[in-house]
Backbone as CSV, one residue per row, in Angstrom:
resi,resn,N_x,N_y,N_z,CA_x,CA_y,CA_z,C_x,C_y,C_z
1,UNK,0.816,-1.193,0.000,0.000,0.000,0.000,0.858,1.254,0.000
2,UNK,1.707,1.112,0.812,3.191,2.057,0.406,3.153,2.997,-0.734
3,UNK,3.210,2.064,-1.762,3.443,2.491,-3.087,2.172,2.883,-3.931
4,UNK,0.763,2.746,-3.578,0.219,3.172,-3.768,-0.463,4.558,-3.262
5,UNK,0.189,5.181,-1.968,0.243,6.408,-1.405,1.116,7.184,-1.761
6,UNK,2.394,6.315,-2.763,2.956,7.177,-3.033,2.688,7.702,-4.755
7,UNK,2.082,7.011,-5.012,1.890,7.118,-6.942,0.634,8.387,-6.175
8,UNK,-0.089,8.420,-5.323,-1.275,9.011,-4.943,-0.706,10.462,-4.666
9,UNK,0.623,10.648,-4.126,1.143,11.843,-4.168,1.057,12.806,-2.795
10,UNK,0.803,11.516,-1.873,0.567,11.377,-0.340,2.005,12.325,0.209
11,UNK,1.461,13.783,0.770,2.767,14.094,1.435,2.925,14.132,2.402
12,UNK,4.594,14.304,3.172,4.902,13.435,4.062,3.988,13.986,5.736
13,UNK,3.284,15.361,5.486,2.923,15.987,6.449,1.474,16.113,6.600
14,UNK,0.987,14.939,5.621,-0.418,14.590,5.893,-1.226,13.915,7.017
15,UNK,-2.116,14.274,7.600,-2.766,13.563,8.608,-3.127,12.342,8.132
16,UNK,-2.645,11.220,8.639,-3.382,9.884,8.029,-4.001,9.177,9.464
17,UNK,-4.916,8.453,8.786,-5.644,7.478,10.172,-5.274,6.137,9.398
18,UNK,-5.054,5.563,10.202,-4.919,3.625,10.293,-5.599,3.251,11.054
19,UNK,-6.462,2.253,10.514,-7.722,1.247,11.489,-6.941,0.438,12.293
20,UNK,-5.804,0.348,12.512,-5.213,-0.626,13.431,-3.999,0.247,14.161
21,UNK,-3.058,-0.298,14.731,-2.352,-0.002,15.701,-0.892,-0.795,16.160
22,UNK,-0.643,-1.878,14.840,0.442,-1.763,15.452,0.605,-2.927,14.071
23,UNK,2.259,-3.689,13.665,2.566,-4.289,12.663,3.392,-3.820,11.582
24,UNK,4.039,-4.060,10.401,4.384,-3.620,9.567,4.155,-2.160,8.662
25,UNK,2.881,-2.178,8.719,2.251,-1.241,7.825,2.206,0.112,8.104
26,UNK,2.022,-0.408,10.096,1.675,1.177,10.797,3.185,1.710,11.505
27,UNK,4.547,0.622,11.285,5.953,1.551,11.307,5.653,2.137,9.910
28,UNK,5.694,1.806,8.859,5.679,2.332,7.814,5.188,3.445,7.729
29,UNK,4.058,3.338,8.523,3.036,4.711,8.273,4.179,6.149,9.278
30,UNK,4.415,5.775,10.360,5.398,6.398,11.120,6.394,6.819,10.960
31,UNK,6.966,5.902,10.219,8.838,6.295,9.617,8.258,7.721,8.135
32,UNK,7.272,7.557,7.840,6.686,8.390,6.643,6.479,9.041,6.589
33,UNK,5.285,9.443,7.373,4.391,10.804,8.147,4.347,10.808,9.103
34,UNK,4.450,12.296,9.126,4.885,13.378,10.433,3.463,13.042,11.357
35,UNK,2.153,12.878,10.926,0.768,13.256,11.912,0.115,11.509,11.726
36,UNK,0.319,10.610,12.540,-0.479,9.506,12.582,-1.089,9.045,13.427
37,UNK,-2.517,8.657,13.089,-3.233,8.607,14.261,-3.798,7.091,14.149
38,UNK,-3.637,6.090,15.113,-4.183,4.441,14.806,-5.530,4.422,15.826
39,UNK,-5.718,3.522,15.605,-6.700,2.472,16.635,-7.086,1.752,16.678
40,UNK,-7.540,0.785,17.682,-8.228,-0.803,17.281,-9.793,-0.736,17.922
41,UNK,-9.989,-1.898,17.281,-11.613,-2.061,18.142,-12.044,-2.989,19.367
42,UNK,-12.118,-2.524,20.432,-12.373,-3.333,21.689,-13.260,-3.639,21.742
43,UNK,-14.207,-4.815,22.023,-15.167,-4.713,22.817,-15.694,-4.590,23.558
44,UNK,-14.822,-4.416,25.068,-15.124,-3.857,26.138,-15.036,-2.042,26.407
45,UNK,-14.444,-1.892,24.686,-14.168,-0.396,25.759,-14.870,1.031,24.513
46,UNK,-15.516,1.867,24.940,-16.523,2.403,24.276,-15.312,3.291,23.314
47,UNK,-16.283,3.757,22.328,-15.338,4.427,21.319,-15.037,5.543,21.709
48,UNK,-13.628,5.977,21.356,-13.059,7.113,21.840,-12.104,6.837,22.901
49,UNK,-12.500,6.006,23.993,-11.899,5.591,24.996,-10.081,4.675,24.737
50,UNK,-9.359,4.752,25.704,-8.107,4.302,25.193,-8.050,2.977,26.602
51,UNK,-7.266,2.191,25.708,-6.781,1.275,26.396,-5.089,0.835,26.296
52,UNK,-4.428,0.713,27.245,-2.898,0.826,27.051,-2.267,2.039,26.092
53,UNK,-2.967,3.074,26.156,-2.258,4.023,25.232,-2.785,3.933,23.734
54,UNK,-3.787,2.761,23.417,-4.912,2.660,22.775,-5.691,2.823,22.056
55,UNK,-6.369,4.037,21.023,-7.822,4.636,21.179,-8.844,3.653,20.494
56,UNK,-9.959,3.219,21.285,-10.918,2.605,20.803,-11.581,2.987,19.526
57,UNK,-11.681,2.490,18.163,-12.462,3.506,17.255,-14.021,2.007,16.715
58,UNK,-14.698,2.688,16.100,-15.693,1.657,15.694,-16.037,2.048,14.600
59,UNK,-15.390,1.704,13.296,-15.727,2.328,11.993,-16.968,2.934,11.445
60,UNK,-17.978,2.016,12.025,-19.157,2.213,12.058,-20.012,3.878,12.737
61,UNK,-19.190,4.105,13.479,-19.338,5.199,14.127,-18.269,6.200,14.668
62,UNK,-17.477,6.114,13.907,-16.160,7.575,14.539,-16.375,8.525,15.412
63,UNK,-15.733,8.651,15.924,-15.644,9.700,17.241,-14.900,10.980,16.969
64,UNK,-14.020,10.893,15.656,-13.217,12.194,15.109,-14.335,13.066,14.538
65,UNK,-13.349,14.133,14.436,-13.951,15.072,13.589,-14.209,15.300,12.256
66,UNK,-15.385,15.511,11.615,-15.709,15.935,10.288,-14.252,16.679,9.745
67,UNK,-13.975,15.473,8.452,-13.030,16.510,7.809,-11.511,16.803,8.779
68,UNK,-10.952,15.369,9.200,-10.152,15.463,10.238,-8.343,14.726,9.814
69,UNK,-8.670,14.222,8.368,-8.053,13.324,7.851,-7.484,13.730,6.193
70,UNK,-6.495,13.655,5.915,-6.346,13.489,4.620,-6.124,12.340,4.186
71,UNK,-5.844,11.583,4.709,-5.716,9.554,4.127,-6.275,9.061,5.533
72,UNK,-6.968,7.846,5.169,-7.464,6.702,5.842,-6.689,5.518,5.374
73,UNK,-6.097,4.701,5.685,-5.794,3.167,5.397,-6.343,2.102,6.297
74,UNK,-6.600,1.333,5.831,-6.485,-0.162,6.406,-6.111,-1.295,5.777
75,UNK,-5.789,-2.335,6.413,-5.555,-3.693,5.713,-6.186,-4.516,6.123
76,UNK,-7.336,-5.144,5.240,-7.857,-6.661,5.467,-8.767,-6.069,6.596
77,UNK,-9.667,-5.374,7.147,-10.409,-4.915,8.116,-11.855,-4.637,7.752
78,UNK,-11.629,-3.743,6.815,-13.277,-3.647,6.036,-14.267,-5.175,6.043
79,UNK,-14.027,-5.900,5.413,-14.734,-7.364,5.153,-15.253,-8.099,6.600
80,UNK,-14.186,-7.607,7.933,-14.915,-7.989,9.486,-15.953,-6.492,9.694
81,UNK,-16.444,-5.877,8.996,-17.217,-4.783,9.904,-18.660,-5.048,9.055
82,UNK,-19.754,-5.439,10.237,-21.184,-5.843,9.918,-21.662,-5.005,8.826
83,UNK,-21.396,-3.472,9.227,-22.604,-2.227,7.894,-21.262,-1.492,7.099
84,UNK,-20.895,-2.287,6.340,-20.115,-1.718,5.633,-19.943,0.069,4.998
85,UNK,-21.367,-0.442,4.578,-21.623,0.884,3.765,-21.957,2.065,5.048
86,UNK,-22.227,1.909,5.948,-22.378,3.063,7.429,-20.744,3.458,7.463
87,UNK,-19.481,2.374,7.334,-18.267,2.779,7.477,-17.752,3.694,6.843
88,UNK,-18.150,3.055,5.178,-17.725,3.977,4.234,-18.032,5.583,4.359
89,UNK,-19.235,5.351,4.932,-20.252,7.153,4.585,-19.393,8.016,6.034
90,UNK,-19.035,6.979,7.140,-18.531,7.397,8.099,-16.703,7.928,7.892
91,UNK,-15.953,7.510,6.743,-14.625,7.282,6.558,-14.889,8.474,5.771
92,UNK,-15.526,8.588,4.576,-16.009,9.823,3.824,-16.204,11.262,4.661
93,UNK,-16.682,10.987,5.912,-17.301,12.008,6.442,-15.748,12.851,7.259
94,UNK,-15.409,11.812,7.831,-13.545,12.250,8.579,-12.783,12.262,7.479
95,UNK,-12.500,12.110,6.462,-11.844,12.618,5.674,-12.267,14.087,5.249
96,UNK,-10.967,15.026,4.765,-11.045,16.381,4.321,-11.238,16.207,2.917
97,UNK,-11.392,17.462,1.993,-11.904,17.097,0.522,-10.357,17.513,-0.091
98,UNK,-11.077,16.297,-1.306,-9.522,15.639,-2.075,-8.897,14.555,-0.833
99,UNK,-8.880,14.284,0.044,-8.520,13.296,0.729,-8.927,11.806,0.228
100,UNK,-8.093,10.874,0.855,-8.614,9.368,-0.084,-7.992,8.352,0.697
101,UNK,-8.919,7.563,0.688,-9.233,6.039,1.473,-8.583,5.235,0.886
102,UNK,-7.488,4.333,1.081,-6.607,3.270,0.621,-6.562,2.182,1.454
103,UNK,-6.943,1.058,1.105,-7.071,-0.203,1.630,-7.203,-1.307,0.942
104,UNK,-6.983,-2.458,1.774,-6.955,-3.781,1.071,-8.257,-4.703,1.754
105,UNK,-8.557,-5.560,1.002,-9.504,-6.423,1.765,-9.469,-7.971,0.644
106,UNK,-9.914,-8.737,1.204,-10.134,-10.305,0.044,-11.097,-9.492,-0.879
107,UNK,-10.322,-9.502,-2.699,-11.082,-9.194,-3.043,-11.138,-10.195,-4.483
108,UNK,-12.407,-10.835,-4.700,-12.696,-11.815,-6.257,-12.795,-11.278,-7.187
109,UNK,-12.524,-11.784,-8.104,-12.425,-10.784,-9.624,-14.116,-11.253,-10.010
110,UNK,-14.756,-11.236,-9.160,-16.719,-11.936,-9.706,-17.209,-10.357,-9.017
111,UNK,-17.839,-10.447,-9.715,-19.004,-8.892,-10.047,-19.579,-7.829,-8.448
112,UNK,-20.001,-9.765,-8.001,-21.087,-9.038,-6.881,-19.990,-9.511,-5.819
113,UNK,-20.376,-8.857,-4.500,-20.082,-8.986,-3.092,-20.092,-10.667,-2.575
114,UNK,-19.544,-11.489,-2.437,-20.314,-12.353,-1.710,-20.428,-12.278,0.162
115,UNK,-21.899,-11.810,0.172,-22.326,-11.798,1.906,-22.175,-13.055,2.682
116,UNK,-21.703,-12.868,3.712,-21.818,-14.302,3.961,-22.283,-14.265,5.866
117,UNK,-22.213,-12.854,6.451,-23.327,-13.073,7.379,-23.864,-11.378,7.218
118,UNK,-24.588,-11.100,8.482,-25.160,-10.280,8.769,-25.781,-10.236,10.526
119,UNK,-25.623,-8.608,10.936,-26.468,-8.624,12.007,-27.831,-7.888,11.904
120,UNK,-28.318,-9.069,12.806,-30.153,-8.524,12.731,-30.386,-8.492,14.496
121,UNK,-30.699,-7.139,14.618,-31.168,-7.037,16.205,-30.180,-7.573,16.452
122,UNK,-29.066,-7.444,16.482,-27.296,-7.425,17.837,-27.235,-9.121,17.747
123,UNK,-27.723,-9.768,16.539,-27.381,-11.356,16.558,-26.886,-11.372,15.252
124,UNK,-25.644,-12.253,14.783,-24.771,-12.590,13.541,-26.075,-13.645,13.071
125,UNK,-26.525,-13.385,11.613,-27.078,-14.066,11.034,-26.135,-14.747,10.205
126,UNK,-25.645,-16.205,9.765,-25.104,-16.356,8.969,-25.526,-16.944,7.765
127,UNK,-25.310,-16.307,6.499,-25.890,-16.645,5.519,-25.270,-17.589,4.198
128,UNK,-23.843,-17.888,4.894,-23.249,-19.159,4.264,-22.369,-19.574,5.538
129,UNK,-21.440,-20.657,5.193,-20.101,-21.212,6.094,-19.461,-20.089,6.333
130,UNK,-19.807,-20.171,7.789,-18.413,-18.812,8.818,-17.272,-19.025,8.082
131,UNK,-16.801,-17.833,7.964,-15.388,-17.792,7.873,-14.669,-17.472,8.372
132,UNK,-13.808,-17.411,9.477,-13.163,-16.700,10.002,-11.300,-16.191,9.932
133,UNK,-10.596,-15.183,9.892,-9.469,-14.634,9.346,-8.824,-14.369,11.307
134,UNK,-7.926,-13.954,11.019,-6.543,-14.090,12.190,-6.759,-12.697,12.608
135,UNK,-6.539,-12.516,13.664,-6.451,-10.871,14.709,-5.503,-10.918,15.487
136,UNK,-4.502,-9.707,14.612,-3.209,-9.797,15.294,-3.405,-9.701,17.147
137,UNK,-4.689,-9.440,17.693,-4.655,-8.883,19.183,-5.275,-10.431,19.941
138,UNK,-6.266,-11.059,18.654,-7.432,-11.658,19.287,-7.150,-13.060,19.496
139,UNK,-6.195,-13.689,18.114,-5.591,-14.716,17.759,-5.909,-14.998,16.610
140,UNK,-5.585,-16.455,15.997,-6.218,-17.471,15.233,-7.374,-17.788,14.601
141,UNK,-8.066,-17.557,13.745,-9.404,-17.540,13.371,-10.413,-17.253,14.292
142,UNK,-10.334,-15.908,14.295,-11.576,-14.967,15.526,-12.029,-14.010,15.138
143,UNK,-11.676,-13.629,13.712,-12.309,-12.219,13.321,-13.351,-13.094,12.465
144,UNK,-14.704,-12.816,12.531,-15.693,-13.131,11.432,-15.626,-12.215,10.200
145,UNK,-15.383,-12.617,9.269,-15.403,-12.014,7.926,-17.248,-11.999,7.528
146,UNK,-17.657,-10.934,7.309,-19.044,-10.720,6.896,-18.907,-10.916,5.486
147,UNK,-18.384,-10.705,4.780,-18.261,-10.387,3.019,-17.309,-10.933,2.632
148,UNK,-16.900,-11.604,1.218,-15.686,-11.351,0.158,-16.412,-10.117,-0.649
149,UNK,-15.597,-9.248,-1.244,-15.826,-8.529,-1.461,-15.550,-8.963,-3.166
150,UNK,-16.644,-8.230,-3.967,-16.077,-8.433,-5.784,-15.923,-7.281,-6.074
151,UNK,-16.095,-6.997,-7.149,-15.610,-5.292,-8.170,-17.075,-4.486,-7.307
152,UNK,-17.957,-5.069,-7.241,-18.865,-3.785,-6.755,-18.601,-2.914,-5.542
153,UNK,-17.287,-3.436,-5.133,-16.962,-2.880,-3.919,-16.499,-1.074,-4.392
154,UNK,-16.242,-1.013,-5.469,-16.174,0.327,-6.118,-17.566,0.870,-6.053
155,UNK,-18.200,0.344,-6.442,-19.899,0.824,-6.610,-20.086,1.348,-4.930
156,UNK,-19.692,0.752,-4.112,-20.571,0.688,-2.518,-19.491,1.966,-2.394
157,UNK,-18.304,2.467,-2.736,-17.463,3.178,-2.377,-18.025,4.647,-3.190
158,UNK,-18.294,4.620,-4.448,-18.993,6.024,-5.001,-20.614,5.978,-3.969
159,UNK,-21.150,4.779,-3.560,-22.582,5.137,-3.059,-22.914,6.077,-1.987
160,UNK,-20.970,5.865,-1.443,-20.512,6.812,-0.156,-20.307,7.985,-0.745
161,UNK,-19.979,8.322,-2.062,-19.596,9.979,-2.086,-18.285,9.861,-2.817
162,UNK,-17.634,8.830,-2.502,-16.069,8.487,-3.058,-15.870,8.482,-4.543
163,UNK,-14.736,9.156,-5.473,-14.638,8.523,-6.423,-13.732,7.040,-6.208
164,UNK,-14.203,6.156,-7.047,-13.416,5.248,-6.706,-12.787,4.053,-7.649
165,UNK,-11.465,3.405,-7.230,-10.812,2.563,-8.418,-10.052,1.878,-7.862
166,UNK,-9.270,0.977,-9.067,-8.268,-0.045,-8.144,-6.657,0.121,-8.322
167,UNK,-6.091,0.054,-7.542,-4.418,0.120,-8.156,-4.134,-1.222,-8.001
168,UNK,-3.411,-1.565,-8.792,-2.528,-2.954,-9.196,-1.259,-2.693,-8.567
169,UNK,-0.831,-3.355,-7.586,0.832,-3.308,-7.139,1.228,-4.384,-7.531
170,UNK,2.796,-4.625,-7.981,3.526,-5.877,-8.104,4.617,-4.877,-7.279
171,UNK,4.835,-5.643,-6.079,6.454,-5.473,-5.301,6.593,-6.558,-5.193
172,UNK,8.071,-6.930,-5.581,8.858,-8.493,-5.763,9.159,-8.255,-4.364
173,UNK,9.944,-6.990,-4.022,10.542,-7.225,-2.110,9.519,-7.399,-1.223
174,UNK,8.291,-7.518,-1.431,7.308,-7.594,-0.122,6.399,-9.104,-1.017
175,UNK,7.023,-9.706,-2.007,6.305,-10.571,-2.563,5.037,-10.804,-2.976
176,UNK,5.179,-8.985,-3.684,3.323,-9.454,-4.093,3.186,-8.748,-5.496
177,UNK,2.559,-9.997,-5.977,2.303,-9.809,-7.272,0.859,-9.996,-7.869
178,UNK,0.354,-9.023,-9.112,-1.319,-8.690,-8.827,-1.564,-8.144,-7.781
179,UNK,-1.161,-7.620,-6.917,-1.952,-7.257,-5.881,-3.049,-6.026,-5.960
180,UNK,-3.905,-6.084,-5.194,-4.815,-5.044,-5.526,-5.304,-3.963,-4.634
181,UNK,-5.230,-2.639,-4.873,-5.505,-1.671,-3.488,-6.528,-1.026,-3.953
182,UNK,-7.672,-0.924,-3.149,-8.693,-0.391,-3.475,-8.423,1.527,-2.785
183,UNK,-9.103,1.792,-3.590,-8.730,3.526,-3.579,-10.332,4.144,-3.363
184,UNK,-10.444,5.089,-2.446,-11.580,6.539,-2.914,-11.081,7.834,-2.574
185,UNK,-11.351,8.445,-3.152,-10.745,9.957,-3.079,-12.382,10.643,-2.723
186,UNK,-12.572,11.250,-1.806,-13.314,12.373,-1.685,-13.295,13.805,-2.673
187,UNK,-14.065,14.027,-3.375,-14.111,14.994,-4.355,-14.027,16.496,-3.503
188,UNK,-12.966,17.456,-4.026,-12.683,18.599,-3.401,-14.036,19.584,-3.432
C-alpha cells in the first residue's frame, strides 16, 4: 500500500488514520508521516476511549472530527465490519476534501459482493459457512469475515460519495504480485 500512497502523491505531512495499531504497515506509516493517528476495536471499551495508550475507534461510528483526515488506510479490516456501507459514509465524512481512502480487503475478480453473514437485532445471522481470518490482538481464526468482497466494492465506495478505483501493485521485495488496493478519493 506504500506504493500506492505514493503514486497518490501522499505528502509526508499529511494527517493519516490507520484502522489498526500496530505491525508492519503502521511503522511504515510512522517512519513516513509526520501526523499519525491508529486504533483498534475493543469490545469492552466504548469508542473514543483508550486502552494501554490505545484509542478505541468503531468504523461504524467515529468519534473524530468531520473533515479530520487526509488519508485513511487499512488492511484486510473492512470485510470484518457488519454495515459496511455506514463505514464507508462514516470514513467519507472524517476525511477532508480531495482526501482518499486506501485499503486492502479479500477481493474476487466476480461482479457481486459475496455476503456471507449479517447482524439482525445485535445477533450474527449467517448466511453461508463462517469464515473466520486471524487478529493480530485476538488470535487465530476470531475475526468473522461478513463479506468477500467483488468489483462492486467500487460501486458501494462512489454510493458513499467516493470517487473510486483499483491500483494494481507488483512489489517483488514484499512478494506481491497482482496485488490489488482499493482507492476513494473524496471529491474537493
Amino acid at each position: 500500500m506504500g506504493a500506492a500512497l505514493a503514486r497518490l502523491g501522499v505528502r509526508p505531512d499529511a494527517h493519516v488514520y490507520e484502522m489498526s495499531s500496530g505491525g508492519a504497515f503502521c511503522r511504515y506509516l510512522r517512519r513516513t508521516f509526520v501526523h499519525v493517528t491508529t486504533s483498534e476495536l475493543f469490545d469492552d471499551v466504548p469508542p473514543g476511549a483508550f486502552r494501554r495508550g490505545v484509542q478505541c475507534q468503531d468504523v461504524q461510528r467515529l468519534t473524530y472530527a468531520s473533515a479530520s483526515f487526509d488519508v485513511v488506510t487499512s488492511t484486510e479490516v473492512l470485510e470484518h465490519v457488519p454495515d459496511d456501507r455506514r463505514a464507508f459514509a462514516e470514513l467519507h465524512r472524517v476525511l477532508r476534501p480531495d482526501g482518499v481512502l486506501v485499503f486492502t480487503v479479500p477481493l474476487m475478480e466476480a461482479a457481486t459482493t459475496l455476503e456471507r453473514a449479517r447482524l439482525e437485532h445485535g445477533a450474527v445471522v449467517h448466511l453461508r459457512e463462517p469464515e473466520y481470518h486471524g487478529d493480530r490482538l485476538r488470535g487465530r481464526r476470531t475475526a468473522l469475515a461478513f463479506r468477500t468482497y467483488g468489483m462492486d466494492i467500487l460501486d458501494r465506495l462512489r454510493g458513499a460519495g467516493f470517487e473510486a478505483w483499483l491500483e494494481r501493485i507488483d512489489d517483488r521485495r514484499h512478494a506481491i504480485r497482482d496485488g490489488k488496493v482499493v482507492v476513494g478519493r473524496k471529491p474537493a
